[in-house]
N, C-alpha and C positions, 0 to 999 in steps of 0.2 A: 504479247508473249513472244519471247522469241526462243526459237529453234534450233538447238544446237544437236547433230547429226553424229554421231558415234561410229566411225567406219574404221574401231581399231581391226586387227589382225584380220586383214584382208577383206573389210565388212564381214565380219564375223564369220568368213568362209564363203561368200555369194561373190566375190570378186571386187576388191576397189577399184578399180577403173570404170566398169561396167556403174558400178551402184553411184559412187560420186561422179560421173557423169551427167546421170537421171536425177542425184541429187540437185546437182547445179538447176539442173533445166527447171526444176520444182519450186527455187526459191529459198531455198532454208539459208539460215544465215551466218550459221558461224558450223566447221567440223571440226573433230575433237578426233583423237588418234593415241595412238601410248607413246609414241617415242618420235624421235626425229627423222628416222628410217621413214618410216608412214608419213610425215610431212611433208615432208621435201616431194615423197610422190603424187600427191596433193597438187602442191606449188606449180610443179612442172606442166600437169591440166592446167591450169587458169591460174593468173593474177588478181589477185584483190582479193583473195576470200578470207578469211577471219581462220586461222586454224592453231585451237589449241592443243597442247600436248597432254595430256592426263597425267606423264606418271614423272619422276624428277629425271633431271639432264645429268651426265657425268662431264665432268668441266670441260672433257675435250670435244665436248658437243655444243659448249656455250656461243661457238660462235658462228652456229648456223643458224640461230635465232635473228643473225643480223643479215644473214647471205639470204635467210628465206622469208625475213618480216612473218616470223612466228610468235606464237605466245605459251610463253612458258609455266609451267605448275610449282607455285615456292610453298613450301613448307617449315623451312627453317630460316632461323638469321644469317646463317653461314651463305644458304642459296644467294638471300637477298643479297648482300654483300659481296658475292663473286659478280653478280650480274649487273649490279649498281656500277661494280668498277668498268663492266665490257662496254655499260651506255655509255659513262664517261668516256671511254678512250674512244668510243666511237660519233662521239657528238650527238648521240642520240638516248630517245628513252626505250628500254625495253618494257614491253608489253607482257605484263604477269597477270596471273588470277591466284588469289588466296586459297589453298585450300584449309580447311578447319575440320579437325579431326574430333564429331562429335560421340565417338564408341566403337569404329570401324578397326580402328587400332592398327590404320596402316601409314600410309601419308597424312600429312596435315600437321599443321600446328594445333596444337590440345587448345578447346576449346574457353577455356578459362583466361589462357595465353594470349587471345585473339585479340582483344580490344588494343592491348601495349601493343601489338605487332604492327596495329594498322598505325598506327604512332610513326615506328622504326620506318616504314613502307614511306609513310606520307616525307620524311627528312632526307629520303633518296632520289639527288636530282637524278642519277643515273634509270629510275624506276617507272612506270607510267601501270598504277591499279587497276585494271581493267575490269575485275570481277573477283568476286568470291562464290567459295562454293562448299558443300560437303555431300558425304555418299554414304547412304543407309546401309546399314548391314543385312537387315533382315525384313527388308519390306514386304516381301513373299508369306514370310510364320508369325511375324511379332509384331502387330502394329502396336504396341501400347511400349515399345521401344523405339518404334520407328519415330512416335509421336515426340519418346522424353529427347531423339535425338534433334528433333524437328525445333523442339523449344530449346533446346543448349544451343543451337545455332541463330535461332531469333536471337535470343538474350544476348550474344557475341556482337549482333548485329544494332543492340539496341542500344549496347554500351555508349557512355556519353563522350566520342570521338566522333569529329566527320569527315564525312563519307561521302566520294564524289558521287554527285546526284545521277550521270551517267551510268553508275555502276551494275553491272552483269550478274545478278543474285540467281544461282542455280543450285538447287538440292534433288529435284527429282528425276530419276531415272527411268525407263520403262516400267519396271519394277516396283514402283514406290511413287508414283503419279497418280493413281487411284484414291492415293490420301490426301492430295493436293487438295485445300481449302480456298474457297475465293477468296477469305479476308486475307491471305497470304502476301506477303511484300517480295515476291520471287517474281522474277520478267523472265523466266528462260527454263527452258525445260532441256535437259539431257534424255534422246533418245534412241536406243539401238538398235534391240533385239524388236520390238514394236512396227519398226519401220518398215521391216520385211514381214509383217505380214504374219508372228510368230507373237501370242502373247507368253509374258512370262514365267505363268503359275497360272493353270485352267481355274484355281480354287480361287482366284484372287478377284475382287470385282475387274478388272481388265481381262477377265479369263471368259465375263461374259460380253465382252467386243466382240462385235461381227468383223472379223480378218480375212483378207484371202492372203496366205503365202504365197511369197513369190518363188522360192524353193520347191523343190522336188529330188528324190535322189533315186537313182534307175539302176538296174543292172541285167542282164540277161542270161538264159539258160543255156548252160556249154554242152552237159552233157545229160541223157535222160538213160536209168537202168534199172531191173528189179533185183530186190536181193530180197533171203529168205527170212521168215523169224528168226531170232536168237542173232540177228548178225549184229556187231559192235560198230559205232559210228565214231568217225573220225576220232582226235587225238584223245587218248586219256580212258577211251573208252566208258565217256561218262554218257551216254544212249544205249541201248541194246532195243533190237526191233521187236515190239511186242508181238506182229503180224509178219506176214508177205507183202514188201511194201517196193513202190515205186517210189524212187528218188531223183530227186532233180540236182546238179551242182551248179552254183553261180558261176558267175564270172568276178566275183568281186568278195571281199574279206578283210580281218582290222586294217591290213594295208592300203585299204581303200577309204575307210571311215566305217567299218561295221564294226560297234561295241562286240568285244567279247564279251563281256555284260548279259546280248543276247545271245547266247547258249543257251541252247534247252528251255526256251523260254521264249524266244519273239517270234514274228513269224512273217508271213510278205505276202503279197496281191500277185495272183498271175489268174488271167481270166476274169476278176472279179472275184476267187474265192479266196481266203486265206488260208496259206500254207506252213506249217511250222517248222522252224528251225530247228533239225536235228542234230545235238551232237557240239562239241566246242567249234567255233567258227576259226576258221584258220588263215592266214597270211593275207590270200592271194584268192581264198573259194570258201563258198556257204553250202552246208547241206539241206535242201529240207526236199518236206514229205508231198511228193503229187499224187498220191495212192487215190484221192478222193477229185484231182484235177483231172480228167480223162484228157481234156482238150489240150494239155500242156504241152512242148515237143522242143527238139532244141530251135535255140537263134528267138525264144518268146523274150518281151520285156516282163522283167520283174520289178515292182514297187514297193518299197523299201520305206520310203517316207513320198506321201501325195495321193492322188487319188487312183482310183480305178474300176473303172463304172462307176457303180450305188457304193462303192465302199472307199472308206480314205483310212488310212496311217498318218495320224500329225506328228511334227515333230515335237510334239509334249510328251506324246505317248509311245513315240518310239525312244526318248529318253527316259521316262519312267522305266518302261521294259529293262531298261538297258542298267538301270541305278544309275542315269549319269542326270544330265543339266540339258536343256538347249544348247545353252551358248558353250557348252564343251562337244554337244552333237554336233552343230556347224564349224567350230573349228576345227575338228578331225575330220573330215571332208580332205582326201588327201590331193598333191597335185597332179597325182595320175590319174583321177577322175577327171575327164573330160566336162567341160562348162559349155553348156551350151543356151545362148541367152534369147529369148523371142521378146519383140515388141509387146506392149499392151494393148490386150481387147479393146476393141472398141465399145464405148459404152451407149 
């Protein structure tokens, strides 16, 4: 089975340089990225590595495929055909993977389509097949859709054209790996959000993996004051203090990566207790409540998502709170949050 590594936008917010680094060192065998932007910074770490692009090239990008020995994502005849012409003119074959769009309804050529394509593919000296692939829509809520998608891409795959024996067959995701059958004719798993240590649906058989995150998201206390009942908290005045309450403000707000989402609703670690956020969370500062923290004072770390003593915040549940995803929690992570990376424990 091989490994293909998923370090689009930025590794999902943990850092690409740092993560594919530590990838490299690990072994894995092909990274996968959105666009050519993320490639190329890829390349410039190390030569030799297998990296493909997920999402389609715009033709003024066709010819960094040959500057960077990348591999590209076709979905239509038009792609194949602009890129068939770039190998030709360049004496060489470009390196594609099929995508097959079995209900995703984004990229891909429609499933039904797929057998002819690989026809069209196989009559382009300018082309070289490296893989096909397709991507579940809903492996997290629907597995009895995940499954019908699972068989429209066999059947693509079973159609009576051949198919180089070499070839890269990947369908599963973090997300949709749990459904992976052994009788399966797949060599390659697509994996992202899993990698760092984040499964991706707690309800999902993958939700009961034993994971450590490699993630954490910190912030600290600016200022500490008492105000009376009845006072109104931050914008909107959607709080009012039921009590005589002690408040704490962050250092940190959506323009850091805190959902507004969580308003009046999420809450964070200081000491070891949880404290709730009071009020709509604003720009740049978060309010919440230290009335029951005695020990709190400013310049304290606040935990946001990770642990803290006997108690943790995961990043599943600080996106539930929030109505969002993981993978849109670690991407809003913004660049003014400071990254700071340690070694791994020793085990």
């Amino acid at each position: 089975m091989r490994y293909l590594a998923v370090v689009k936008a930025d590794a999902y917010g943990h850092g690409m340089p740092q993560m594919v680094r530590r990838l490299m060192q690990s072994g894995i065998d092909c990274f996968a990225v959105a666009n050519v932007a993320e490639a190329a910074d890829i390349r410039h770490m190390g030569a030799g590595w297998p990296i493909l692009i997920l999402s389609p090239l715009l033709p003024e990008e066709d010819q960094l495929l040959v500057d960077h020995d990348l591999t590209a994502t076709v979905s239509t005849l038009e792609e194949c055909e602009r890129l068939n012409e770039l190998g030709i003119d360049h004496k060489t074959e470009i390196k594609v993977h099929l995508k097959i769009d079995t209900g995703m309804g984004r990229i891909g050529i429609w499933h039904s389509q797929a057998p002819r394509f690989f026809e069209r593919i196989r009559e382009m000296p300018g082309l070289q097949l490296e893989g096909v692939y397709t991507h579940f829509s809903s492996a997290d809520s629907d597995p009895d859709f995940t499954q019908i998608q699972r068989a429209r891409f066999l059947a693509a795959l079973d159609a009576d054209v051949p198919l180089p024996d070499d070839l890269l067959i990947h369908a599963d995701n973090s997300a949709g790996i749990d459904s992976l059958s052994a009788e399966s004719p797949f060599n390659a798993v697509r994996i992202g959000l899993l990698q760092f240590g984040v499964t991706p649906y707690p309800d999902s058989a993958l939700g009961r993996v034993n994971v450590e995150p490699v993630f954490s998201f910190h912030t600290r206390i600016s200022l500490i004051k008492d105000l009376p009942a009845g006072t109104d908290i931050s914008y909107g005045r959607t709080h009012q203090l039921a009590r005589d309450s002690r408040i704490a403000i962050l250092t940190a707000g959506y323009g850091d990566g805190v959902p507004l989402g969580l308003s009046n609703c999420g809450y964070v670690l200081i000491h070891g207790q949880a404290c709730p956020i009071l009020g709509r969370v604003t720009m740049d500062q978060t309010i919440v409540d230290v009335t029951e923290c005695i020990e709190a004072q400013i310049g304290d770390c606040v935990v946001l998502i990770g642990k803290n003593q006997d108690k943790e915040i995961t990043t599943s549940e600080f996106s539930q709170k929030a109505n969002t995803i993981p993978w849109e929690t670690l991407c809003s992570v913004t660049k003014r949050v400071t990254r700071v990376y340690v070694g791994s424990r020793e085990l």
